[in-house]
C-alpha positions as CSV (number, residue, x, y, z in Angstrom):
1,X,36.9,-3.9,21.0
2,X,38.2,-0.5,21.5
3,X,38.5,2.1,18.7
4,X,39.3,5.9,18.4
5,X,37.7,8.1,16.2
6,X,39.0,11.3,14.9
7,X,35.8,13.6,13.3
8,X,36.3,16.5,11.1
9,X,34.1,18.6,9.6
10,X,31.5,21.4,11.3
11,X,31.7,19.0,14.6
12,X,32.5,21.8,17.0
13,X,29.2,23.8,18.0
14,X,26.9,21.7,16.7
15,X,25.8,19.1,19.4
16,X,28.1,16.4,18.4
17,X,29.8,15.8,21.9
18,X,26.3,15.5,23.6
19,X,24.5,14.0,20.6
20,X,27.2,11.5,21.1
21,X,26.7,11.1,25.1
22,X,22.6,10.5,24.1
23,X,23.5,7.7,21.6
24,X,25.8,6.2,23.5
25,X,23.3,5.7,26.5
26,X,21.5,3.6,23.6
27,X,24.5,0.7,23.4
28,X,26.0,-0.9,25.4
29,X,29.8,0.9,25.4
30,X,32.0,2.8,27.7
31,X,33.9,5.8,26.4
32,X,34.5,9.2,25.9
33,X,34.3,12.3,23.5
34,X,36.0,15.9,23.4
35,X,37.2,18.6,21.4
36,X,40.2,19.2,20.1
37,X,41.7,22.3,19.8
38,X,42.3,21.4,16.1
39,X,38.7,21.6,15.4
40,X,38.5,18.0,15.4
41,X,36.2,15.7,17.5
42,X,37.9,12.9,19.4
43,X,35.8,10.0,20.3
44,X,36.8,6.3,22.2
45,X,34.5,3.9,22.4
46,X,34.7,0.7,23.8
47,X,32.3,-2.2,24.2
48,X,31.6,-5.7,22.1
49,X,32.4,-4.9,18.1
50,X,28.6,-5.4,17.7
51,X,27.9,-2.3,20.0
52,X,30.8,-0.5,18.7
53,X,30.0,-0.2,15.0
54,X,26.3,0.0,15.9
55,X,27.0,3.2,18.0
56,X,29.7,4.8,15.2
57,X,27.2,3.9,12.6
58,X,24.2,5.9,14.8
59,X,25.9,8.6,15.4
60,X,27.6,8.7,11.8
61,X,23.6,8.7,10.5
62,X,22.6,11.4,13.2
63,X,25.6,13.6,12.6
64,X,26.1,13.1,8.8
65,X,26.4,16.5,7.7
66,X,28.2,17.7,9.6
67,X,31.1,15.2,9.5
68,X,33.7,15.7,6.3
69,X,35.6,13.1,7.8
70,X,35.8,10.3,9.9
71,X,39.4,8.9,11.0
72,X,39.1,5.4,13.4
73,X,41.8,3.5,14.7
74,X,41.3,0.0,16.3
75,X,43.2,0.3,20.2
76,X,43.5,-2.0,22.8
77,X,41.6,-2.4,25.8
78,X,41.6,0.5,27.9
79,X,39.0,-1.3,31.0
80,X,37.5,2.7,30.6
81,X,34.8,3.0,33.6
82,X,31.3,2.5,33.0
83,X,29.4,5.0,30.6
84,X,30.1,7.5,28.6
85,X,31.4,10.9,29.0
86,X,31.8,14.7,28.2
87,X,35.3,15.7,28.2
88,X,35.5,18.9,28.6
């Protein structure tokens, strides 16, 4: 399962891209996350639907309040590389 997340909110400045990168060493997913110039948070994750929703839901806990919003679209496979990354 593959999905992209779109995060709005206070997610720029906070921590969220390597709070993200610390979870996701947690679960067994590849991906990515980076900011967008928007203000947004942009997120792919990809691994088993188990690991998925287990990693958005930890990191949806840790990062609560900060996130207003939380946009996530299902995509198809993308084979990403192993682990997960800081896009800078």
């Amino acid at each position: 399962m593959t999905r992209m997340v779109y995060y709005s909110g206070d997610v720029q400045g906070v921590g969220f891209r390597a709070t993200a990168a610390w979870i996701a060493r947690r679960h067994p997913i590849r991906g990515w996350v980076r900011n967008l110039a928007d203000g947004r948070v942009q997120l792919l994750a990809e691994g088993s639907a188990e690991a998925v929703d287990a990693f958005l839901d930890d990191l949806r806990d840790r990062m609560r309040e900060h996130i207003l919003n939380e946009d996530a679209h299902p995509r198809d496979s993308e084979n990403l590389p192993d682990g997960f990354h800081i896009v800078h």
